[in-house]
C-alpha positions, 0 to 999 in steps of 0.5 A: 270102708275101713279097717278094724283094730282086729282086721284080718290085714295081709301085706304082701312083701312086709320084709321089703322097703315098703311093706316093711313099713306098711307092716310096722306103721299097722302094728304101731296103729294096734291093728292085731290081725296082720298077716304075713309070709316070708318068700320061702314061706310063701312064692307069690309067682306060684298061683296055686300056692297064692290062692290056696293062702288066700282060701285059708286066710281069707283076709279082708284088707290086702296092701299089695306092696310085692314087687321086683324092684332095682335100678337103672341097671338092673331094670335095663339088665333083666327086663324080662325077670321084671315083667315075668315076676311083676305080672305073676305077682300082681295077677295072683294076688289082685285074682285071689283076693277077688276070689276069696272076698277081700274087702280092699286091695291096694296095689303099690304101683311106681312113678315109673308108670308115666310117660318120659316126657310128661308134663310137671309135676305129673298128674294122674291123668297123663298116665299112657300118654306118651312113651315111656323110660326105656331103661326100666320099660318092662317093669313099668309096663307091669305096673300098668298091667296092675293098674288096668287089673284093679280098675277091671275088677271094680269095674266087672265084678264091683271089687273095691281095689285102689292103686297109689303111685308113690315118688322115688322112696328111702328109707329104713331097709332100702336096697344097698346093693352096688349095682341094683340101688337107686339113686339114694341108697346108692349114694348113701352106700359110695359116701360110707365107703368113700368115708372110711377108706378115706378116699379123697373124693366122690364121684357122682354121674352128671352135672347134678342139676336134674330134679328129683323128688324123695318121699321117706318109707315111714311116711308112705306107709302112713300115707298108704294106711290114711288111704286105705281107710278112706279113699275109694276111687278106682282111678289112681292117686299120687303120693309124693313129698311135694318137694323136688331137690337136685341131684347136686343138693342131695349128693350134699346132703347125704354127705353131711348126714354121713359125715364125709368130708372129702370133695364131691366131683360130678362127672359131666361126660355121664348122663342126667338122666330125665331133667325132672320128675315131680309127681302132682299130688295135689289130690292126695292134699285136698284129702288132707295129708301131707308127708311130714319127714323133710329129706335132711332129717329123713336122710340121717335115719337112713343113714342109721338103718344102713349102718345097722345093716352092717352091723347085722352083715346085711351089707356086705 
């Protein structure tokens, strides 16, 4: 099933880093009929505001890309913030479209979701094959609330509700928050700041050899379009970049896209966190997509995006 250039396409979080993205790669494609609500105009936790909505709108293709969302500590912080917000998110939306006869759902799920120590890279299948990350436990839990809820409906009432689970994400309109950032935006925040105040050096947490695997927002979001109107499957799907980095070369390479040129330090008495996480996105291949954005490249837009938040005191 596929969408139509006049398609009634409502995505759900378009002022985040994702839906944001979503919203601009559809606009950019000419698809005319994209709705949308800020968080004043409409509060996805309120169920009969949400379905009230969906009775008037009635759109036929959902991108499910609402979310609570934050880092280590914030996960680690407010856990029941994230699994109170999450599944009164997903529950509302994945129900009302039901109700109101939407064509396709996508739900926007999280690498988070699988186990700890899963094998890598890490396919679909071993998603509730193990423990879970601790730190942001609640909020993963959510997602997999979210995951068996698409499945349940196809499977019940013969919906057609897909969910992708895209690797670590930046991007333009990432979270710059001190606190609450990942890993990236993070970084890109202490470089800028360590830049202008001229500080002498940098200091990042560990030894830097853990892997990671970046994936830029523009590149999910035409990741997420391709598969909206092509993949049909209940079971989920990876979306990643296919390429891992280590801490220590990301930390570099935000550094040059910066321009900082002070020293970077690795503070080896703080924790790696998980020695490596790469999603197997082998299914995503053979459909025949592959992200196009390599991370230097990816990292200097950003970087750009950032410097523009501040110029329009976004960031403070």
């Amino acid at each position: 099933m596929t969408m139509e250039k006049n398609s009634r396409i409502y995505v759900a979080g378009h002022c985040g880093l994702v839906g944001s993205a979503i919203f601009k790669h559809l606009k950019s494609d000419g698809y005319t009929n994209i709705l949308c609500r800020t968080h004043q105009e409409l509060e996805l936790t309120d169920q009969a505001a949400v379905k009230r909505f969906f009775e008037q709108e009635k759109p036929e293709f959902v991108f499910l890309a609402a979310a609570k969302v934050g880092g280590i500590f914030a996960n680690n912080t407010y856990p029941a913030e994230f699994a109170y917000s999450n599944l009164q998110i997903q529950n509302n939306i994945v129900n009302s479209s039901y109700l109101s006869g939407a064509k396709k759902l996508m739900f926007l799920g999280s690498s988070c979701i699988y186990p700890k120590f899963a094998p890598q890279p890490i396919r679909e299948d071993a998603l509730l094959s193990g423990h879970l990350e601790e730190t942001n436990k609640a909020y993963a839990l959510a997602k997999i609330a979210g995951i068996i809820m698409c499945q349940s409906y196809n499977r019940q009432y013969g919906t057609n509700f897909i969910s992708v689970m895209p690797t670590n994400l930046y991007g333009p309109g990432d979270n710059y928050h001190p606190e609450n950032s990942h890993v990236l935006p993070a970084m890109i925040r202490r470089f800028h700041e360590a830049k202008v105040s001229h500080a002498p050096t940098v200091t990042i947490w560990g030894t830097g050899v853990a892997l990671r695997e970046f994936l830029y927002s523009d590149d999910l979001a035409d990741a997420c379009v391709f598969l909206m109107n092509t993949y049909e499957d209940s079971e989920i799907i990876n979306i990643g970049s296919g390429i891992e980095v280590s801490i220590k070369e990301v930390a570099h390479l935000v550094q040059t896209a910066v321009g900082y040129t002070g020293k970077i330090v690795f503070d080896t008495s703080k924790p790696d966190g998980t020695p490596r996480k790469l999603l197997d996105s082998t299914k995503l291949t053979k459909l025949g997509w592959k992200a196009p954005t390599l991370l230097p490249e990816g990292l200097k837009f950003a970087y750009a995006d950032f410097l523009k938040q501040i110029a329009e005191g976004k960031i403070k």
